[in-house]
SEGU-212566 format. One record per atom (N, C-alpha, C): x, y, z. Coordinates in steps of 0.05 Angstrom, whole numbers. Each point is the difference from the previous one (the first is absolute). Example, Ala and Ser with C-alpha at 12.3 -4.5 7.8 and 13.67 -1.06 7.14 Angstrom:
REM residues 2
NODE|264|-114|156
NODE|-18|24|0
NODE|18|24|0
NODE|-7|21|-14
NODE|16|24|1
NODE|-15|22|14
END
This chain:
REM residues 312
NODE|2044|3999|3665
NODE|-5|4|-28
NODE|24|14|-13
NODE|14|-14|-23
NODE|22|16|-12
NODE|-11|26|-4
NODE|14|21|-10
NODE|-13|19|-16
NODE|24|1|-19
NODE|17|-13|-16
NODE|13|9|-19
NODE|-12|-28|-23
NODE|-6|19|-16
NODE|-23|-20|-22
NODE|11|0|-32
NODE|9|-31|-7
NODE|11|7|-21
NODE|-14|-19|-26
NODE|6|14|-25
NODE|-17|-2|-22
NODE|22|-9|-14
NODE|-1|-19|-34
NODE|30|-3|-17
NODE|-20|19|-21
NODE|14|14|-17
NODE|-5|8|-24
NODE|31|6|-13
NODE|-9|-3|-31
NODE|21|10|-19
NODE|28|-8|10
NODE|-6|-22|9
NODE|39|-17|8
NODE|6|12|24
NODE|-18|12|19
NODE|9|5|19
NODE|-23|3|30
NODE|21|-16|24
NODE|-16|-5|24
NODE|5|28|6
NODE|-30|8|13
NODE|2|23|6
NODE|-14|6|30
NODE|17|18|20
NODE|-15|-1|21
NODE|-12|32|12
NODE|-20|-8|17
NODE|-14|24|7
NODE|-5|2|28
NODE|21|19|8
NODE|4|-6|32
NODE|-18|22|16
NODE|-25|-9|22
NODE|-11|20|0
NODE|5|-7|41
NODE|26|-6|9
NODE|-1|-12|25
NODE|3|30|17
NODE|6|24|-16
NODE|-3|26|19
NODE|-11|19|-10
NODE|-8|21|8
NODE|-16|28|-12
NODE|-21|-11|11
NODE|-21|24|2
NODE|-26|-3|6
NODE|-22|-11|-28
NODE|-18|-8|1
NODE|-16|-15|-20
NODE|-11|37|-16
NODE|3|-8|-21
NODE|-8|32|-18
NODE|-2|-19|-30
NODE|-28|17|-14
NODE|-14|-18|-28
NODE|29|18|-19
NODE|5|-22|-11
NODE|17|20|-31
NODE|14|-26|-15
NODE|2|4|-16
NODE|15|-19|-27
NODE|31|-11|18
NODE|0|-24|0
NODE|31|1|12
NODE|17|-8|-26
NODE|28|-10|11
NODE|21|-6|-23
NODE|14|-17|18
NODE|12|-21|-17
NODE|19|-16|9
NODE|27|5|14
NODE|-9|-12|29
NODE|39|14|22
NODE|15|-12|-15
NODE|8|-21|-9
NODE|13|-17|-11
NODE|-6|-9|-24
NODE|17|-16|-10
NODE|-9|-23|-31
NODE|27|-14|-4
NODE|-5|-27|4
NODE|20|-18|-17
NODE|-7|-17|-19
NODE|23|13|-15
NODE|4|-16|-35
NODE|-3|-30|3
NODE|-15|-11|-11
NODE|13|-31|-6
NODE|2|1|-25
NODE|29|-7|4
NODE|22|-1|-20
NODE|-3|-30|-18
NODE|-5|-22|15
NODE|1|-37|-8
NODE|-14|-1|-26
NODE|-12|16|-15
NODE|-10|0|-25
NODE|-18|-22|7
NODE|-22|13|19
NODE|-17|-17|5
NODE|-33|13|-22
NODE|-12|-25|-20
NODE|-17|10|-12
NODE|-28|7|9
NODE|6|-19|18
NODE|-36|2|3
NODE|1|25|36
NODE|-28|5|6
NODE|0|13|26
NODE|-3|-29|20
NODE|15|8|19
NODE|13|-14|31
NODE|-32|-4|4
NODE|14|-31|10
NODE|-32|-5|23
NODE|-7|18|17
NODE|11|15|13
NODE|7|14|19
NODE|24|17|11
NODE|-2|19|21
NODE|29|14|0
NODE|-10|14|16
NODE|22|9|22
NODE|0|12|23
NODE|28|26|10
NODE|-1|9|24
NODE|26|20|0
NODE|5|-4|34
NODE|26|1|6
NODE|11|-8|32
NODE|-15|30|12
NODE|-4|-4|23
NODE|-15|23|9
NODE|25|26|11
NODE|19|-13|0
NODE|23|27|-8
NODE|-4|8|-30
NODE|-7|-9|-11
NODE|-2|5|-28
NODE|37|-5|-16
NODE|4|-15|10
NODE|33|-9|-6
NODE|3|-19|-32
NODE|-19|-14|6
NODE|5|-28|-16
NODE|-31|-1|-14
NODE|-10|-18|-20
NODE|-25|-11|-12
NODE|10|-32|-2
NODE|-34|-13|4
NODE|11|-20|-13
NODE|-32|-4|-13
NODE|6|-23|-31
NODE|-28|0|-12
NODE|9|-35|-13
NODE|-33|-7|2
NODE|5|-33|-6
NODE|-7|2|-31
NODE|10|-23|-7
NODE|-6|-7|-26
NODE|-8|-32|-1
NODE|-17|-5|-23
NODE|-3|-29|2
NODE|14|-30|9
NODE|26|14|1
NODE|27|-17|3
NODE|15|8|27
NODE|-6|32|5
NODE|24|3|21
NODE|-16|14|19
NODE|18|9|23
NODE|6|46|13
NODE|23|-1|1
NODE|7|26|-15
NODE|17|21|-6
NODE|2|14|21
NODE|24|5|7
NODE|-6|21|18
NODE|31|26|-1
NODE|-11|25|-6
NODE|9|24|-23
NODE|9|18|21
NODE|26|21|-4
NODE|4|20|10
NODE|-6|19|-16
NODE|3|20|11
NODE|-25|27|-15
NODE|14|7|-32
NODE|20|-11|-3
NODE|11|4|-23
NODE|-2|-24|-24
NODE|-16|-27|18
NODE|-11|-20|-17
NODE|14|-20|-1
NODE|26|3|10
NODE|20|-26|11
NODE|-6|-15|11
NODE|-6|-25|-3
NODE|-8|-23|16
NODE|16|-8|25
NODE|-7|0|24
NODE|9|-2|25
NODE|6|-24|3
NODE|-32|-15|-7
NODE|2|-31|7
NODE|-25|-14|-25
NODE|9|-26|-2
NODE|-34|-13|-19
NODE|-6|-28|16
NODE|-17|2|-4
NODE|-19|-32|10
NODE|-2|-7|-23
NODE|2|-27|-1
NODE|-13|-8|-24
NODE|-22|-27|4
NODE|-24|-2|-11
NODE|-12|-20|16
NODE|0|-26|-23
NODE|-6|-18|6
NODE|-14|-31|-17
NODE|-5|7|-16
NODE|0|-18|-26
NODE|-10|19|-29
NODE|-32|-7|4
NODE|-15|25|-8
NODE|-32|-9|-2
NODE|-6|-19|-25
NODE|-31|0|2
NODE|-6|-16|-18
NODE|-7|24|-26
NODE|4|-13|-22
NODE|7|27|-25
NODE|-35|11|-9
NODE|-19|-14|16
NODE|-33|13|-4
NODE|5|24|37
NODE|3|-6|12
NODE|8|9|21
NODE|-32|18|-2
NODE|-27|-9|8
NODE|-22|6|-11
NODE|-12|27|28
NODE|3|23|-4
NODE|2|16|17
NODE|1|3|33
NODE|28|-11|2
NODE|14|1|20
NODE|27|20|-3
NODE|-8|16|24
NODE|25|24|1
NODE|11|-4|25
NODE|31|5|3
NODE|12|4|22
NODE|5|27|16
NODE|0|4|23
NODE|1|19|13
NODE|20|4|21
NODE|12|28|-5
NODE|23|6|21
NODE|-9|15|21
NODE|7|7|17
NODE|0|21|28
NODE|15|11|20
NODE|6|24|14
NODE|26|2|17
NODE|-21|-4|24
NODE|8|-11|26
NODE|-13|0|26
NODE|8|33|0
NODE|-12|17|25
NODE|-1|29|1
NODE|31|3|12
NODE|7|-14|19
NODE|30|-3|2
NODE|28|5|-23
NODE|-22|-13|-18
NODE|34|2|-21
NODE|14|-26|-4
NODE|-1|-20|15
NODE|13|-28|4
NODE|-5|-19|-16
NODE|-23|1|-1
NODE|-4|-31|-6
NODE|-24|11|-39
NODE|10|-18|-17
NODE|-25|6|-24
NODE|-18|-34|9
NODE|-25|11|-13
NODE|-17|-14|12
NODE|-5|-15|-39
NODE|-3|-17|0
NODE|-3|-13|-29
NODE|-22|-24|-1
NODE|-31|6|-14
NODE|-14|-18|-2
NODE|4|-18|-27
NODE|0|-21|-1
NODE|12|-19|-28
NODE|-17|-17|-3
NODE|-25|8|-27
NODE|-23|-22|4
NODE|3|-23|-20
NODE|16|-24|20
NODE|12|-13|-14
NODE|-21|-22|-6
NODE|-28|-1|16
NODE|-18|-18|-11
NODE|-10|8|-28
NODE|10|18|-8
NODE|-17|7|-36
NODE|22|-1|-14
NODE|22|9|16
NODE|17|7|-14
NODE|22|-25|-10
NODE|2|-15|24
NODE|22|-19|-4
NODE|-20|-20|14
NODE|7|-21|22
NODE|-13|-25|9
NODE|6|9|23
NODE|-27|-10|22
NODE|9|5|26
NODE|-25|16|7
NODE|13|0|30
NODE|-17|30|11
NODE|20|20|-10
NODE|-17|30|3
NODE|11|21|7
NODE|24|8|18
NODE|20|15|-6
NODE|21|9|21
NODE|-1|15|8
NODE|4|14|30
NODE|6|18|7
NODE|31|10|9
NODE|10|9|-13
NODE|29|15|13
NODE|12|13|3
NODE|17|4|25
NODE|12|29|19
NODE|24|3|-11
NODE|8|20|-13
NODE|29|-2|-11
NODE|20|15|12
NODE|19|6|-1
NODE|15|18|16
NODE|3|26|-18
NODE|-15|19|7
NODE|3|24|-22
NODE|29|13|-10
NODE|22|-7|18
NODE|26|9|-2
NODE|28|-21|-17
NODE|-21|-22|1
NODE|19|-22|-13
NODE|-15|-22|-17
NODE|-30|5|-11
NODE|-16|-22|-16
NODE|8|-31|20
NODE|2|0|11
NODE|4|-28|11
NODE|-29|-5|21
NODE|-14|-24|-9
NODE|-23|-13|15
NODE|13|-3|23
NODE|-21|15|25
NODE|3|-1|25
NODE|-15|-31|2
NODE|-25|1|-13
NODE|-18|-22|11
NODE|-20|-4|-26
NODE|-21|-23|11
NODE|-13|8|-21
NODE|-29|-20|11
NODE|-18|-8|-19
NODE|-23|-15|15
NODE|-19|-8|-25
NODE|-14|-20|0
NODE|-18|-12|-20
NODE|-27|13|20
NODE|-22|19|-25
NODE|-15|11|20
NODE|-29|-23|1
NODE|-4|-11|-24
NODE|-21|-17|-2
NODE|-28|4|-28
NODE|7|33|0
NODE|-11|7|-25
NODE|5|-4|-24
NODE|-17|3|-21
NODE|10|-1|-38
NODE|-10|23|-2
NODE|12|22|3
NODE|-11|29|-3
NODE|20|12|-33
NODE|-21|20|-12
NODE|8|9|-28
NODE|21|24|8
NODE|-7|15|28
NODE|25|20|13
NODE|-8|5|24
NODE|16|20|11
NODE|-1|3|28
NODE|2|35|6
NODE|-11|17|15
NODE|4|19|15
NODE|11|-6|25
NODE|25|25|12
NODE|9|1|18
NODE|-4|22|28
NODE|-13|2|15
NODE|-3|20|23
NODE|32|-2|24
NODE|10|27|-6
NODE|17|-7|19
NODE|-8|14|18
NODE|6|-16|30
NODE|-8|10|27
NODE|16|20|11
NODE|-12|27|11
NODE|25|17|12
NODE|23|-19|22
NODE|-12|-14|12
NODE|21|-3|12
NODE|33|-16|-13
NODE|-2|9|-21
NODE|22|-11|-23
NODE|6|-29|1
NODE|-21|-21|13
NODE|17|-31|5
NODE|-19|-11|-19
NODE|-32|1|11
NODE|-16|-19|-20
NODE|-15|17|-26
NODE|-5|-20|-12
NODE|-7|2|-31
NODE|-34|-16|-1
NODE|-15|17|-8
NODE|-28|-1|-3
NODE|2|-17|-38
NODE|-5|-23|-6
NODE|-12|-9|-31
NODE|-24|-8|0
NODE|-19|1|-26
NODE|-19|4|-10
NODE|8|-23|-29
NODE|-9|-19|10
NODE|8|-16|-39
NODE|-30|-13|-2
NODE|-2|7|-22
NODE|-25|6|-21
NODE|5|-27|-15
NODE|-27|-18|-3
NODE|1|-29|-7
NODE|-22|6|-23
NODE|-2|27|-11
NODE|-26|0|-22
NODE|-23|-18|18
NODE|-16|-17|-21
NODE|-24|-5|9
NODE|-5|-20|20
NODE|26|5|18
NODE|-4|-12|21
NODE|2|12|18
NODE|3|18|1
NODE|-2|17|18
NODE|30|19|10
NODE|6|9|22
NODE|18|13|12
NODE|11|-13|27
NODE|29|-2|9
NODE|9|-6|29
NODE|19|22|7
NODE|9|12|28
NODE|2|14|9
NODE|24|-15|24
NODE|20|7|-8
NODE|20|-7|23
NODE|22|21|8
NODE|11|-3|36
NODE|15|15|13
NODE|22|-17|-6
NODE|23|9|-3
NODE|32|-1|7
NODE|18|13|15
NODE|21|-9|10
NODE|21|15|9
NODE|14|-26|0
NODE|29|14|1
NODE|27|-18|-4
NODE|8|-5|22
NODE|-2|-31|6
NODE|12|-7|18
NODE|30|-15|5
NODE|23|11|2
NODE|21|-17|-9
NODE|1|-4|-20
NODE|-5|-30|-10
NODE|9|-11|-29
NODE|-23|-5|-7
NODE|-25|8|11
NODE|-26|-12|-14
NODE|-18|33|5
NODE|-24|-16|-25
NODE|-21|25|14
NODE|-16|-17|15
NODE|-17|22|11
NODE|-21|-11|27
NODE|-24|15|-23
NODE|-21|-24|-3
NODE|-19|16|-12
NODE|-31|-12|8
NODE|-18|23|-3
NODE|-20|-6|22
NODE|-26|6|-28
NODE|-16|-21|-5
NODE|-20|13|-22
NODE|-24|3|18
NODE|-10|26|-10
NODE|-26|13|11
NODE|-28|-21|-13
NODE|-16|-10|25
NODE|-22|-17|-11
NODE|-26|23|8
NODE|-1|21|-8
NODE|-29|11|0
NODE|-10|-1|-31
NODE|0|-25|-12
NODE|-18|-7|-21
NODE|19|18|-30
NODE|-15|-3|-17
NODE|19|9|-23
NODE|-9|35|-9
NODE|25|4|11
NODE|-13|30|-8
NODE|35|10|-3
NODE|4|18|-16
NODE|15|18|-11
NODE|7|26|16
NODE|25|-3|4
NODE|16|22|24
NODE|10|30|-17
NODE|-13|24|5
NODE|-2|17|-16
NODE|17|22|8
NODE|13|4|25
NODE|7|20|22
NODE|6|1|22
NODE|20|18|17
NODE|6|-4|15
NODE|12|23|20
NODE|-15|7|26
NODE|4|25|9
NODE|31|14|-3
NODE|4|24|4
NODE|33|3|0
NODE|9|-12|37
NODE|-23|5|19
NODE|20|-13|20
NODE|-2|-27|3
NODE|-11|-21|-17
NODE|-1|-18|-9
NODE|-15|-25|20
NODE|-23|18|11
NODE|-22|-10|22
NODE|-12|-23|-8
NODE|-14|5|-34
NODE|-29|2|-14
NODE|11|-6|-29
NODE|-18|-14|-8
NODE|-1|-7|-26
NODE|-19|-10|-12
NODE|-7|15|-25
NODE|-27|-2|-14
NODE|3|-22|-20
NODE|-36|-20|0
NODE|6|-15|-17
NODE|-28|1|-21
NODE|1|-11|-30
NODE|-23|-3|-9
NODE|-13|-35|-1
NODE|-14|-9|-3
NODE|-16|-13|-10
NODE|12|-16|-18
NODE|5|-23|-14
NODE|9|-12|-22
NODE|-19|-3|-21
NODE|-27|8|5
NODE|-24|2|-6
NODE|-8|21|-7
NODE|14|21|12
NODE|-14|34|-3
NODE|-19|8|14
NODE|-2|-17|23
NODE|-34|9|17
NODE|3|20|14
NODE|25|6|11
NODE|2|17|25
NODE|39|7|8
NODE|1|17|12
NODE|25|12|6
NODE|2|-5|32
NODE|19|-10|10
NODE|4|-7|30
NODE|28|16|10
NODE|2|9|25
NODE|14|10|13
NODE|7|-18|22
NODE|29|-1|2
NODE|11|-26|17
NODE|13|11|24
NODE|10|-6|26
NODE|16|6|18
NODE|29|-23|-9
NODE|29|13|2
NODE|12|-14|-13
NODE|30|-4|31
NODE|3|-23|10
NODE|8|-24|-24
NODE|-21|-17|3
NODE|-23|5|13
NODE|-13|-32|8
NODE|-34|3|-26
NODE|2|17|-6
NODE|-19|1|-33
NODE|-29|3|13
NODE|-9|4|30
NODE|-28|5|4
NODE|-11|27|-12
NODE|-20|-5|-15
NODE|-26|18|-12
NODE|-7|17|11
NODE|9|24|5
NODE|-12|27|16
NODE|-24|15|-13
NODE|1|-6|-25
NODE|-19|18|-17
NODE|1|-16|-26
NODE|-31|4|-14
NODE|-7|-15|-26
NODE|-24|21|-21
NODE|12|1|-16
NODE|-19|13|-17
NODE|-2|-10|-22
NODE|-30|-21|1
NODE|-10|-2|-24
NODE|-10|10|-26
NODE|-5|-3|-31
NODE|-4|16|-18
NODE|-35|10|5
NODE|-15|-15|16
NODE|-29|13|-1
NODE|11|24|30
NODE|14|-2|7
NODE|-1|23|25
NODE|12|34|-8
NODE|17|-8|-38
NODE|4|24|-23
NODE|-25|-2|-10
NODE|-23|-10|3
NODE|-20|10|-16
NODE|-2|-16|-21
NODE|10|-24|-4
NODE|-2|-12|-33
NODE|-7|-21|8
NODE|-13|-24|-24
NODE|-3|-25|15
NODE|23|-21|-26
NODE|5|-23|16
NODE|19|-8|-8
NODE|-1|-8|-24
NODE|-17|-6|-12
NODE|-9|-9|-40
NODE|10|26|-7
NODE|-5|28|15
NODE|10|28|-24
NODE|27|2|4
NODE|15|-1|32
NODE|20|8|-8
NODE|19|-9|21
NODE|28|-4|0
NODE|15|-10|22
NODE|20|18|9
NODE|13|-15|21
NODE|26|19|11
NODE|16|-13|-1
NODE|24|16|-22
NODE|17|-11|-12
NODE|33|3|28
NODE|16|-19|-16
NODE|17|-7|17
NODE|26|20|0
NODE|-16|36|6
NODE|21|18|-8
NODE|-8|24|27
NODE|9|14|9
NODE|-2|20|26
NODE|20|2|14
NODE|-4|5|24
NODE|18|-5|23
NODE|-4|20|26
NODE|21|6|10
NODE|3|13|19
NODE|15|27|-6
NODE|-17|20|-8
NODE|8|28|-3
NODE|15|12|30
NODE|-7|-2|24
NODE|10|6|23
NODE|-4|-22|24
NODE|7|-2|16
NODE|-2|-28|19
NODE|-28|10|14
NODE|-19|20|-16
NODE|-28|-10|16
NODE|-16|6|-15
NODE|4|1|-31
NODE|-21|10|-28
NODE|12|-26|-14
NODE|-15|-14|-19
NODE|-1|-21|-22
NODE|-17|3|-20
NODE|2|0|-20
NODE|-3|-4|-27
NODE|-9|-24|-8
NODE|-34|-2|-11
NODE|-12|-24|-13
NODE|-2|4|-25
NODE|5|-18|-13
NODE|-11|-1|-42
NODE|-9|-7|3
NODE|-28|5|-11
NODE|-23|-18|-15
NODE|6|10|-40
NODE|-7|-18|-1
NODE|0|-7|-43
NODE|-25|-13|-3
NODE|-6|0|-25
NODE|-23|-8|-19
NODE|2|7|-20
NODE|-20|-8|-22
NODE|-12|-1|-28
NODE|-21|16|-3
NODE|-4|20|-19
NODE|-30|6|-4
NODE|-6|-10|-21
NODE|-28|5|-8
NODE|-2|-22|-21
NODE|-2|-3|-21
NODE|13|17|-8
NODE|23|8|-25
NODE|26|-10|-2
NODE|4|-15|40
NODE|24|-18|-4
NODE|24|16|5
NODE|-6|28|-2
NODE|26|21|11
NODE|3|-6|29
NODE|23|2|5
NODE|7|-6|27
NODE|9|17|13
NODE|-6|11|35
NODE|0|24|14
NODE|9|-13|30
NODE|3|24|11
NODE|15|-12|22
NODE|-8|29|19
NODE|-1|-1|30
NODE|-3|17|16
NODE|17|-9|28
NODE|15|24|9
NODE|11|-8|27
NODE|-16|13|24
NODE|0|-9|22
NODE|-11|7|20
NODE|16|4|30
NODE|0|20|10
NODE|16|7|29
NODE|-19|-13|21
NODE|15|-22|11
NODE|-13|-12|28
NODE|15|0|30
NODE|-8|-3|21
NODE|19|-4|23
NODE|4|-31|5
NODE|23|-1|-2
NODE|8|-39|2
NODE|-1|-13|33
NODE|-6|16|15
NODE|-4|-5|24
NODE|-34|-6|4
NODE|-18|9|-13
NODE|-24|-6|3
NODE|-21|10|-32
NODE|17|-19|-18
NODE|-11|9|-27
NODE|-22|13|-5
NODE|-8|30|4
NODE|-1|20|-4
NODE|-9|17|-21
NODE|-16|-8|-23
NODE|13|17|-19
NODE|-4|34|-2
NODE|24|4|-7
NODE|2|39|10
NODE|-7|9|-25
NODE|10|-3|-21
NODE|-4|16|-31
NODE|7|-19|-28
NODE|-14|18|-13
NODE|10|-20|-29
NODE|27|25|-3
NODE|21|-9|-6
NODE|22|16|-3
NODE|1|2|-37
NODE|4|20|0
NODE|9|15|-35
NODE|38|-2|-7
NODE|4|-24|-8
NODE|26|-19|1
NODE|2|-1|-31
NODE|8|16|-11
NODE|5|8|-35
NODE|21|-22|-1
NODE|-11|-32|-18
NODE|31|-16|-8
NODE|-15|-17|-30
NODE|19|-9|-1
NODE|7|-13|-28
NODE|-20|-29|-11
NODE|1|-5|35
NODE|-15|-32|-2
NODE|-5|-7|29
NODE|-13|-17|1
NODE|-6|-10|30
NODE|26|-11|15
NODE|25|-9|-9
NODE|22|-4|14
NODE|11|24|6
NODE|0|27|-18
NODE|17|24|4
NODE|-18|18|24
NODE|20|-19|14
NODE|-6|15|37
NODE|29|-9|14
NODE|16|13|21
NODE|21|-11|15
NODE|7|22|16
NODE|-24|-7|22
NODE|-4|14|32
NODE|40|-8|11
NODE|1|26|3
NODE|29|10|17
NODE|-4|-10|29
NODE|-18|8|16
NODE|-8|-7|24
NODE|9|24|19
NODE|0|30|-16
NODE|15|21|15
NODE|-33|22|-1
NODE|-22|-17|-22
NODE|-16|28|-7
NODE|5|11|-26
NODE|7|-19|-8
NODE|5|-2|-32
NODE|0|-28|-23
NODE|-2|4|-19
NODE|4|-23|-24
NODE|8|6|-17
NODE|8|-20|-24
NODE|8|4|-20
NODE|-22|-6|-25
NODE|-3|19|-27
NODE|-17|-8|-18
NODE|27|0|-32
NODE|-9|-7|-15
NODE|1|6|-27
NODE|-7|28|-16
NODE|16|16|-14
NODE|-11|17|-17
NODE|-6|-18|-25
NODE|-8|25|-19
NODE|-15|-17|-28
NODE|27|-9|-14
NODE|27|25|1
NODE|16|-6|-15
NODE|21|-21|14
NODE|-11|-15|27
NODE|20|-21|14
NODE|25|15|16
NODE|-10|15|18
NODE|17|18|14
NODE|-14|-11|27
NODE|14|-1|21
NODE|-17|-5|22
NODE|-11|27|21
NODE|-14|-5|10
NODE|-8|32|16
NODE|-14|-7|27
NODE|6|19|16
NODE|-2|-8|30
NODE|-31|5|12
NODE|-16|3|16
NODE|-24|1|6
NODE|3|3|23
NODE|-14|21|13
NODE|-10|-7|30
NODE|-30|7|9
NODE|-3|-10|28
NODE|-28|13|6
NODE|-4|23|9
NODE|24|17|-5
NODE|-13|31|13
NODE|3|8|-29
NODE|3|-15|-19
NODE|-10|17|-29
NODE|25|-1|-25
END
């Protein structure tokens, strides 16, 4: 699990390196920040930072950029021109934990014709190592990078069709990519020694805990086993892995006033468990991002980020 986690605001990629010190709750601040300079108007599909924290690179509808800390462009991709509705499809960048390779999802079935791309770029020179048609028309993609710095965990999201879930690593001039068939469910997490990986439901019924690379079910917790039944309320596709043997479930709903609420819950992912409803002060049901050290990240009111742990 990376731990350096980066956010764009106010023209600038910003990163938040939390890969040493011990886990302690307090307001953090950005190690880093690079300018983008490209007089770019709108906010980046996406954007990421080398895990030396050397370089950024962030996609835009058209390209990745990829910035030295002073905002100088190193290198650019530039892709196929989309189609000018380009009807919410975002592209996404990524560094493998290595540093080598950026990982680039291009949903060229919404976006342009085709399947979807996947491609390995060379982080030091923008030049396509490889690349692969994955089979999806997904609107975007999440990336899990694996500690062992080679493969790359995606998640591309097909809206109301559901979710697919595929492994990569670079092989030579191609990728090798392996898609996970345990039904359509949404990849949420991923231990730091990168054993296990939690998934939800495409549906919302239930939260599953996987043994990873081969995706068998060690643990499942459904929403009646939090106490709710599934007409009141679901478990949303947000948690994770606070430490490699505590996980984090959302459940959300409506009351019927239509206000909408959300509760997290501490479980054991080895034999779903549930330990506590945890008191997780955030912004919205996405503002959660388990470190995997015994800590997370939330939102303040005034958009400051602040650290959390379980000893308080």
């Amino acid at each position: 699990m990376s731990r350096v986690i980066t956010r764009f605001s106010t023209g600038l990629v910003q990163a938040y390196d939390f890969s040493t010190g011990a886990a302690m709750a307090s307001d953090v601040v950005p190690t880093v920040a690079f300018p983008v300079t490209d007089a770019v108007t709108l906010k980046p599909d996406s954007c990421a930072v080398a895990p030396d924290l050397s370089r950024a690179v962030y996609a835009t509808p058209s390209r990745v950029n990829c910035i030295d800390r002073d905002g100088a462009t190193l290198w650019q991709l530039d892709f196929p021109r989309a189609s000018s509705e380009r009807p919410n499809a975002y592209n996404r960048c990524d560094f493998s934990l290595d540093g080598t390779v950026v990982w680039v999802y291009r949903p060229d079935g919404m976006a342009r014709s085709g399947a979807d791309k996947w491609l390995a770029v060379d982080a030091g020179t923008g030049q396509i190592l490889a690349q692969a048609d994955l089979g999806s028309v997904g609107h975007g993609g999440e990336h899990i990078a694996h500690p062992d710095g080679v493969h790359m965990l995606l998640d591309v999201g097909e809206g109301q069709d559901g979710t697919r879930v595929y492994r990569g690593r670079l092989d030579g001039d191609r990728i090798e990519v392996f898609e996970y068939e345990w039904g359509n469910r949404v990849l949420v997490s991923m231990t730091s020694d990168g054993s296990h990986v939690m998934t939800v439901d495409h549906d919302n019924a239930d939260a599953a805990f996987h043994t990873y690379p081969d995706g068998v079910v060690v643990a499942q917790v459904p929403i009646e086993a939090l106490g709710f039944e599934p007409l009141d309320a679901f478990i949303e596709y947000a948690g994770g892995y606070v430490d490699d043997s505590t996980a984090v479930v959302t459940v959300a709903g409506e009351t019927e006033d239509e206000e909408e609420w959300f509760h997290r819950y501490l479980v054991d992912p080895y034999t779903g468990e549930i330990r506590r409803r945890l008191d997780a002060p955030s912004a919205h049901q996405y503002d959660f991002e388990p470190l995997g050290d015994g800590s997370w990240l939330s939102t303040t009111d005034d958009g400051r980020l602040r650290r959390h742990t379980l000893k308080g």
